[in-house]
C-alpha positions in Angstrom: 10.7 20.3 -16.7 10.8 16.4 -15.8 10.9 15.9 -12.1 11.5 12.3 -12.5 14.3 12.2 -15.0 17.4 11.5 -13.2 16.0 10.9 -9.8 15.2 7.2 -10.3 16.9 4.6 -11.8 14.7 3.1 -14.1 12.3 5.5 -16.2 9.2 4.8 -18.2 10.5 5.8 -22.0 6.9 6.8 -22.7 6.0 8.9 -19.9 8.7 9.3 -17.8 7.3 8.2 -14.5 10.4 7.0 -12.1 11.0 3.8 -10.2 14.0 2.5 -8.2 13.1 -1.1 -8.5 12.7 -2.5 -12.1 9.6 -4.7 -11.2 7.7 -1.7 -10.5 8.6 -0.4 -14.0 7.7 -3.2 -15.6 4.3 -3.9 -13.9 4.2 0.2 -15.1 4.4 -0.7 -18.7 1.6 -3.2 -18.2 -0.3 -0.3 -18.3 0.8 0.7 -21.4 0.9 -2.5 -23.2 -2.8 -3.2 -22.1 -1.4 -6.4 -20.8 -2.0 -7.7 -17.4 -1.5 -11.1 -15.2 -4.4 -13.4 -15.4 -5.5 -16.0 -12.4 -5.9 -19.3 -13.8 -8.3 -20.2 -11.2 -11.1 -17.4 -12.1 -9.5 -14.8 -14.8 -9.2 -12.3 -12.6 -6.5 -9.8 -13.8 -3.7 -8.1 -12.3 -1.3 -4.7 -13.6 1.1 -6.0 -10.9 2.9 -9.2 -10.2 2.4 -8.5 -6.3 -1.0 -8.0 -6.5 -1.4 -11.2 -8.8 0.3 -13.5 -6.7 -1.3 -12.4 -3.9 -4.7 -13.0 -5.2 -3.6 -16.5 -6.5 -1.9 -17.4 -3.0 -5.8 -16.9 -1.8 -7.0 -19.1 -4.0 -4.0 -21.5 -3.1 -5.0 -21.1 0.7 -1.3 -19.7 1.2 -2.1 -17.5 4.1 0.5 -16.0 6.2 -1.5 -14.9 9.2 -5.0 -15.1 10.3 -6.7 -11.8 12.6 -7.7 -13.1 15.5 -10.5 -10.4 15.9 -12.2 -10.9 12.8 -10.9 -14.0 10.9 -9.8 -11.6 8.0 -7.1 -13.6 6.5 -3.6 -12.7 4.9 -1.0 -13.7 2.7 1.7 -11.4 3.6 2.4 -10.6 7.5 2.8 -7.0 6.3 -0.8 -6.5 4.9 -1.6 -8.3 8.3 -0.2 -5.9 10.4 -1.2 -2.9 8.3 -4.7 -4.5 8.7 -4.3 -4.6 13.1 -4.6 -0.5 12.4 -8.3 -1.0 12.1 -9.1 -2.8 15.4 -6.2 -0.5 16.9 -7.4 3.2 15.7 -4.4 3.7 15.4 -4.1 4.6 11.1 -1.2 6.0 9.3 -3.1 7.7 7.0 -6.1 10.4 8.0 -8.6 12.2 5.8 -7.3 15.8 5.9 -11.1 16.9 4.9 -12.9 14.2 7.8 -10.0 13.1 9.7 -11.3 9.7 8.8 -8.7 7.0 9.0 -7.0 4.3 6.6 -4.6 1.8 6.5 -3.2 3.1 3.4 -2.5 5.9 0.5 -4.4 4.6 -1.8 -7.5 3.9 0.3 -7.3 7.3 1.7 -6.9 9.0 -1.9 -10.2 7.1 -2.7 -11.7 8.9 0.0 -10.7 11.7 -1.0 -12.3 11.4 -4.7 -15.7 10.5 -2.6 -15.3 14.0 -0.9 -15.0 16.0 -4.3 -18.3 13.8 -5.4 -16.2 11.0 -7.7 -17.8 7.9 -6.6 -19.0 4.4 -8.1 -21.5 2.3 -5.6 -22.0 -1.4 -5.8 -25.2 -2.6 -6.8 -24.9 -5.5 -4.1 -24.4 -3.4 -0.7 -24.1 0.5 -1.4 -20.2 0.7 -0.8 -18.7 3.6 -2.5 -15.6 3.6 -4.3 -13.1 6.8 -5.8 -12.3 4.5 -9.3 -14.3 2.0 -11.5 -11.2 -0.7 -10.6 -11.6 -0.4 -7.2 -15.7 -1.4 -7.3 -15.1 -3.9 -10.4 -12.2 -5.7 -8.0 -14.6 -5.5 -4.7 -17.2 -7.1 -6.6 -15.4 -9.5 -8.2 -14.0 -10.7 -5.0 -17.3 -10.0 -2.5 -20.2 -10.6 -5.1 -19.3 -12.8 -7.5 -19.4 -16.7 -7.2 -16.5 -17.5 -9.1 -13.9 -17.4 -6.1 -12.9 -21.1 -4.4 -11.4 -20.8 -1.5 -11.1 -23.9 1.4 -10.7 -23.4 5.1 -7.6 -24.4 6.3 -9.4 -25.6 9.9 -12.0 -27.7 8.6 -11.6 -27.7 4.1 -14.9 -26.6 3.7 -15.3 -24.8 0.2 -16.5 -21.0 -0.2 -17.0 -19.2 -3.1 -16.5 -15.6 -2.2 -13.7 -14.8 -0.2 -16.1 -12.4 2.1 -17.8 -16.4 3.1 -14.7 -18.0 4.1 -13.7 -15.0 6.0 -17.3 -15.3 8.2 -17.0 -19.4 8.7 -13.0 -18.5 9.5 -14.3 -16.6 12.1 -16.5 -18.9 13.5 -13.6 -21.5 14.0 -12.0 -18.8 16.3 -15.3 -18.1 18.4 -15.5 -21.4 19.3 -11.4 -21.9 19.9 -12.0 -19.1 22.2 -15.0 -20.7 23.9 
């Protein structure tokens, strides 16, 4: 039996999976195609449109809101307010093995994979990820010098995002001074 046939009103013709928005199906069929969004700016490559135009409005120093806490910055007021949930405690989605906390489902099912022992590390600092994308994307945008992003205070260019994200911060110690 199909549980998605009929419940959603656009269907993937080669597997079925449902989606009520037709840019969800298509980024779906990215999948399989094998094709993806690329970033001009450092090749990076997306399955979704979201995810790829977020990344590129990074690179574009497009940022919607900036955490006063931690200088984490955002290009969409709702990742930024998904992201308060950390300095908050106050997640919507808990570990039911650990009761550990996170921001979101997918983050959370990654956790998950850790508990039942599926797990890639990075080589650079040890974090643990539940899929192979997950640690290939970290390290592409934590490791690897191919990112240029400018801070909007002062222009100064980084070339991991994790770097702009530290000096950010530093602009709002000394604001708060």
């Amino acid at each position: 039996m199909d549980i998605h046939k009929g419940r959603y009103k656009y269907n993937c013709q080669i597997c079925q999976k449902g989606y009520t928005d037709a840019r969800h199906l298509t980024d779906h069929m990215k999948k399989h195609e094998g094709s993806f969004y690329e970033c001009e700016y450092c090749n990076a490559k997306f399955m979704s449109i979201r995810g790829f135009e977020g990344h590129v409005a990074k690179h574009e120093n497009k940022f919607k809101a900036i955490c006063s806490e931690c200088g984490k910055c955002f290009v969409t007021v709702h990742a930024f307010r998904k992201h308060l949930e950390i300095h908050t405690k106050t997640y919507s989605y808990i570990c039911h093995i650990c009761q550990k906390g996170f921001t979101n489902a997918f983050h959370l099912n990654e956790h998950v994979r850790n508990h039942k022992g599926i797990s890639y590390v990075c080589e650079f600092c040890a974090k643990t990820f539940g899929w192979k994308t997950g640690l290939d994307r970290h390290i592409a945008f934590f490791h690897k010098n191919n990112y240029q992003g400018v801070c909007p205070t002062c222009g100064k260019v980084f070339s991991t995002m994790r770097k702009l994200e530290y000096h950010i911060q530093t602009h709002n110690k000394n604001s708060h001074a």
